[in-house]
Every structure is written in structure tokens, then in C-alpha cells.
C-alpha positions, 0 to 999 in steps of 0.5 A, a space after each residue: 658637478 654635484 655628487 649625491 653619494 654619501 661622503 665623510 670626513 675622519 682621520 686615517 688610523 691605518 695605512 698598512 695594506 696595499 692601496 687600502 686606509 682605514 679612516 676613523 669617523 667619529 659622532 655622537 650619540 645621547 643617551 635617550 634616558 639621561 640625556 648625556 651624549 657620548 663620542 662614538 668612533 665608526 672604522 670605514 675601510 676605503 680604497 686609495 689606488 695612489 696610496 697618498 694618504 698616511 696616518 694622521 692625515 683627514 681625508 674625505 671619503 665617498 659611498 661607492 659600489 662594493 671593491 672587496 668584502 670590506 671596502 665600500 669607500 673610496 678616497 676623494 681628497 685628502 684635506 691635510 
């Protein structure tokens, strides 16, 4: 079955509150006047009821309906 909802991949950089990981997704943006493109990090919050990511690991990460003020991201898979 395909998904519509919206899914990223990135890196865990924290895994310290409960059933709660915060991924890194990196990309790059370019500068409109001198055409050099930057690395730029976006921090998601994501839920992991199982609590089977740890740091360092790339999961992948899907839009979902609001859990908590910040979580709007639930864990799919971890890749590694």
C-alpha cells in the first residue's frame, strides 16, 4: 500500500525522553546571489512508542496528526 504522507530520512541526535528521538535531517539551500549552496540541519521530533532507535542510527520518519506540542513525526523504520 502506498503512503501519501510526507517521510524523511536523517540521523538520530538524541534519544533521552521516553518514547520521544529527535532526528536530524540535513539539505541544502544555494545562495540566490552568489550561487554557493550551504549544508543546512532541520531538528523533527518523532514518536517511538518501542523506544528501538538510539543514537547514530537512520531511521525513517513520517507526517502525522499532532501527539504533543512538538511531536508531529512518528518513526517508520530504522534503516541501520
Amino acid at each position: 500500500m502506498d503512503s501519501k504522507k510526507t517521510r524523511r530520512m536523517g540521523k538520530v541526535l538524541s534519544d533521552t525522553p521516553e518514547k520521544t528521538i529527535i532526528v536530524g535531517v540535513s539539505w541544502s539551500q544555494k545562495d540566490r546571489l552568489y550561487k554557493k549552496s550551504s549544508r543546512r540541519l532541520t531538528k523533527l521530533v518523532a514518536h517511538d512508542p518501542k523506544e528501538e532507535a538510539k543514537v547514530g542510527d537512520n531511521v525513517i520518519v513520517e507526517f502525522s496528526k499532532p501527539i504533543s506540542k512538538t511531536k508531529k513525526w512518528k518513526l517508520v523504520e530504522v534503516v541501520n
